[in-house]
C-alpha positions in Angstrom: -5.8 8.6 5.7 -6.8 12.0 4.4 -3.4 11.8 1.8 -5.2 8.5 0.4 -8.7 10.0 -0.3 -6.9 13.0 -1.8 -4.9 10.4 -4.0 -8.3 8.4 -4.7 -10.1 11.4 -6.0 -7.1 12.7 -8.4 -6.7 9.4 -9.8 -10.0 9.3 -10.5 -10.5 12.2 -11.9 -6.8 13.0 -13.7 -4.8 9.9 -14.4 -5.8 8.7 -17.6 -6.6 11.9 -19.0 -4.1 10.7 -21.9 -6.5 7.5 -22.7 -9.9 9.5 -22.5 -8.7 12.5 -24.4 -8.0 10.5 -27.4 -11.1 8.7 -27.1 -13.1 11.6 -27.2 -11.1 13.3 -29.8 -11.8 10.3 -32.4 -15.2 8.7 -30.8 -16.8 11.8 -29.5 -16.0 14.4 -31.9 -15.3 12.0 -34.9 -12.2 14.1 -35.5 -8.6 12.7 -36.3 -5.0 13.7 -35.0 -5.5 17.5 -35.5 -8.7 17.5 -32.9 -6.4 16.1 -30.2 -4.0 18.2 -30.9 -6.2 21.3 -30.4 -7.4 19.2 -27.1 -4.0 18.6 -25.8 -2.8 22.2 -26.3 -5.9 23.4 -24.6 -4.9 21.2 -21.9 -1.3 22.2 -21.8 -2.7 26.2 -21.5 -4.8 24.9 -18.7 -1.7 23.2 -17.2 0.1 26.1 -16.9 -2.4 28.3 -15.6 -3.1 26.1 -12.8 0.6 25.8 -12.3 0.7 29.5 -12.0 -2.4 30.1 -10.3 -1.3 27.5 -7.6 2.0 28.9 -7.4 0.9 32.2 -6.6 -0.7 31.1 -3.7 0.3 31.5 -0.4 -0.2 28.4 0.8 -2.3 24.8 -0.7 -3.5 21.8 1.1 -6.3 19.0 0.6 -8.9 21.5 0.1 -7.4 23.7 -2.7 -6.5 20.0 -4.4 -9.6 18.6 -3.9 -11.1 21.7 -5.6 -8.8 21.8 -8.2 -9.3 17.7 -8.3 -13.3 18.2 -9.1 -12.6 21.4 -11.5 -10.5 19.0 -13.7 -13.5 16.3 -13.6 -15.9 19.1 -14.2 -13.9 19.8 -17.6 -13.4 16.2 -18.6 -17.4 16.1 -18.4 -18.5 19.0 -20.1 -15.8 18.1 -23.2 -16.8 14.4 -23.7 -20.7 16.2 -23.4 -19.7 18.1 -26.5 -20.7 16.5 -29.8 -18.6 19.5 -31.6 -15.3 21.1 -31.4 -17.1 24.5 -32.1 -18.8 23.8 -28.6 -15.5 23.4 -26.9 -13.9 26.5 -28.8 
């Protein structure tokens, strides 16, 4: 049961990151192909600091993904709040 909530709440908040990233790239900050490619390297250096920061850990279980689940969502809201890529930067 717990490994389905856990699921629930990382699909919710990280599967189609791809999908909303473009649409707030074009729709949200009325930018083109070079704004989601600042936004998807942003991601990728947030990728592998979570990797590592993760890594580096002793030991990880529901709460640390849960945490880690709502930080992501917590991002995703505060970029597609931004009407400007100067806001995000």
């Amino acid at each position: 049961m717990a490994t389905s909530v856990v699921m629930f709440a990382v699909f919710t908040a990280a599967y189609n990151f791809q999908i909303a990233v473009a649409l707030i790239a074009s729709q949200t900050l009325a930018g083109g192909g070079q704004i989601y490619g600042i936004l998807m390297s942003a991601l990728g250096l947030g990728v592998v600091t979570g990797s590592l920061t993760v890594a580096g850990r002793a030991s990880t279980g529901v709460k640390v993904i849960l945490l880690w689940t709502a930080a992501l969502a917590a991002a995703q809201i505060s970029v597609a709040a931004a009407h400007s890529i100067t806001l995000l930067l």
